[in-house]
C-alpha positions, 0 to 999 in steps of 0.5 A: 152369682149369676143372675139373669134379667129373665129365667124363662126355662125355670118356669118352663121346667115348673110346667112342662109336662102339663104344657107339653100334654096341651100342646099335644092335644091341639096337634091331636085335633089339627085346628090350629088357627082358632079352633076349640082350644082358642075358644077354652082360652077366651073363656077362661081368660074372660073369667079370670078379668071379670069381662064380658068378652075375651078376644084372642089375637095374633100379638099385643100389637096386633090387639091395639091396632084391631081395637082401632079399627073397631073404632073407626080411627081414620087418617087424621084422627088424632089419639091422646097417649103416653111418650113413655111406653113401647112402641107399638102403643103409638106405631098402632096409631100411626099405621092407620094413618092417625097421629099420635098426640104425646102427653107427659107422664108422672114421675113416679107412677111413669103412667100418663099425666091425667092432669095434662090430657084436657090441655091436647084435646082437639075437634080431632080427637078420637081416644086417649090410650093409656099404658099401664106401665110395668104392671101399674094402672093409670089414674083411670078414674082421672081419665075416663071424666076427661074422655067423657068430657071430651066424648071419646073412647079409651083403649087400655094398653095393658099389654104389661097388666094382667092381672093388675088392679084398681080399687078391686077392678081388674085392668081390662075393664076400664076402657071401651077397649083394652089390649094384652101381650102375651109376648114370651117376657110377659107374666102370662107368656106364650111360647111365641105372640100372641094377644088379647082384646077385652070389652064389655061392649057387645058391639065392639066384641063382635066387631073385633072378631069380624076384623082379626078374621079378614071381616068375614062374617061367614066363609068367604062373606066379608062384610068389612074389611078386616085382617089376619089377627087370628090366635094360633090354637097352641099359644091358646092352650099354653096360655090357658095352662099358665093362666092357671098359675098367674096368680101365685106368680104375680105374688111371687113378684110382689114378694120379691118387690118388697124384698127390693123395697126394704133393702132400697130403703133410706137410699138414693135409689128411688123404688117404684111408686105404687098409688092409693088403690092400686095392686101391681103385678111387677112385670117389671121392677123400675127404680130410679137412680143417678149414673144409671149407665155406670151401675148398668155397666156394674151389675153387668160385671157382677153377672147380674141382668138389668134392663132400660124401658125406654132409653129414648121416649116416643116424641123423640125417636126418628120416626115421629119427627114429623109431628114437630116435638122437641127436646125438652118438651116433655121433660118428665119422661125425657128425665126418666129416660135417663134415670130408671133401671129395670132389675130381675123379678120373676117368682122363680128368683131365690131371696138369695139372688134377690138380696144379693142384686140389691146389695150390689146396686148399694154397694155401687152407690156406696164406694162411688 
């Protein structure tokens, strides 16, 4: 049986008619950058987290790096976060000329270790940006009295979160900013990249709009020096169909977790975690197990598609060898590093192909 880590053109197929409908209807208008369209998705997108304002932006990486500079971080500022995430979380970081200061995650959650955070605090501290990881939320209540302890802001990297809640709040509410991607693997996808900053904050709403339009407060006034992060008008109007569906998606993720979980259960294998409090949205379903890379390279003969996030945690990747980290030093995520396997979970998975990659990943462990 094959079963691929991601079946986009299943989704696709479920639907295309009202997807190709949207699309046609931008093309009618001819506004393709920004535009009416744009504004419809920012609204619904805003309603559907419960934010006040919903800012539509060029990719999730583009929406962290103009979060940032909505704050001022300057060269030399210094910002708290994950080594165990993407890396855009900490390449927004370093393109402004900030440094990234990396803090170990929890074991089980992979989201960043409240309790290590105070510990890195220094007078150059700016923020702390947390990831909630896979479609889990960090321990936010632990971290937001540890940002207002230290007087700073907390930008939510919730590019794998939409629709993930804490204590009945939705993921986008938390920080004094927040970034979502709506890359094509994500629960909410657009048909190429695209981005999202939430805020409660009115200020630094208005601010995110000035940026993501080279800092033009009126045609050709440019009252502060921005970029081009503007949302293409037809990834708005897929996204704001597909909004339309996430929620019955998510679920279909969480039932198929709870297939996995069932299965996995009494086994060696570790399934994710999820804490008191929290409903995740499974963007991606990560377990735990010994000789990760010879079940990867079984579950690939058997057809089946699996995925590791991440082989080589940040402090560890060339690029940032000049901050100094060594190995062993955050040995949490180095250790996961080596241990977590992604496995298929999309809502257009049948129990059937689900069933069948949980027995396979056992019968692995079984006859070795």
């Amino acid at each position: 049986m094959h079963v691929p880590l991601l079946d986009l053109k299943a989704q696709y197929a479920a639907v295309k008619d009202e997807l190709i409908r949207a699309i046609i209807g931008v093309c009618e208008t001819q506004l393709f950058a920004l535009g009416p369209a744009v504004t419809k998705f920012e609204q619904k997108i805003a309603q559907y987290l419960n934010c006040k304002f919903a800012i539509g932006v060029s990719s999730g990486t583009d929406a962290l790096l103009v979060a940032l500079m909505a704050l001022d971080i300057k060269p030399g500022d210094e910002i708290i976060t994950t080594p165990f995430t993407f890396f855009a979380t900490a390449g927004s970081i370093a393109r402004l000329g900030a440094k990234p200061v990396f803090v170990d995650v929890c074991h089980d959650s992979f989201n960043i270790d409240p309790n290590l955070i105070e510990a890195k605090i220094t007078d150059k501290t700016k923020a702390i940006i947390p990831v909630h990881l896979f479609g889990q939320a960090a321990q936010m209540n632990s971290i937001l009295e540890v940002a207002t302890r230290g007087n700073l802001a907390v930008v939510e990297d919730a590019a794998q979160a939409v629709g993930t809640e804490q204590n009945d709040t939705k993921c986008g509410n938390f920080g004094d900013l927040a970034c979502f991607s709506f890359y094509p693997t994500k629960n909410l996808n657009a048909f190429g990249d695209a981005g999202l900053v939430t805020t409660n904050n009115p200020h630094l709403a208005e601010k995110v709009k000035l940026l993501r339009h080279h800092g033009q407060a009126n045609r050709y006034d440019h009252t502060i020096i921005g970029g081009n992060f503007r949302l293409d008008s037809i990834q708005a109007a897929v996204l704001t169909v597909k909004l339309k569906y996430l929620d019955q998606w998510n679920q279909g993720r969480r039932q198929i977790a709870e297939i996995y979980d069932k299965i996995f259960a009494d086994s060696v294998v570790q399934i994710p975690e999820i804490e008191p409090g929290n409903v995740s949205v499974y963007h991606q379903y990560t377990i735990k197990v010994p000789d990760r890379d010879k079940l990867q390279t079984c579950l690939a003969e058997k057809q089946i598609g699996s995925a590791v996030f991440y082989p080589k945690p940040l402090h560890l990747q060339p690029c940032f060898a000049g901050l100094g980290y060594k190995k062993g030093e955050l040995p949490v995520a180095e250790k996961l590093a080596d241990e977590v396997l992604s496995l298929p979970i999309y809502p257009q998975l049948t129990d059937e192909q689900v069933k069948y990659v949980a027995r396979t990943v056992l019968n692995f462990y079984e006859k070795n």
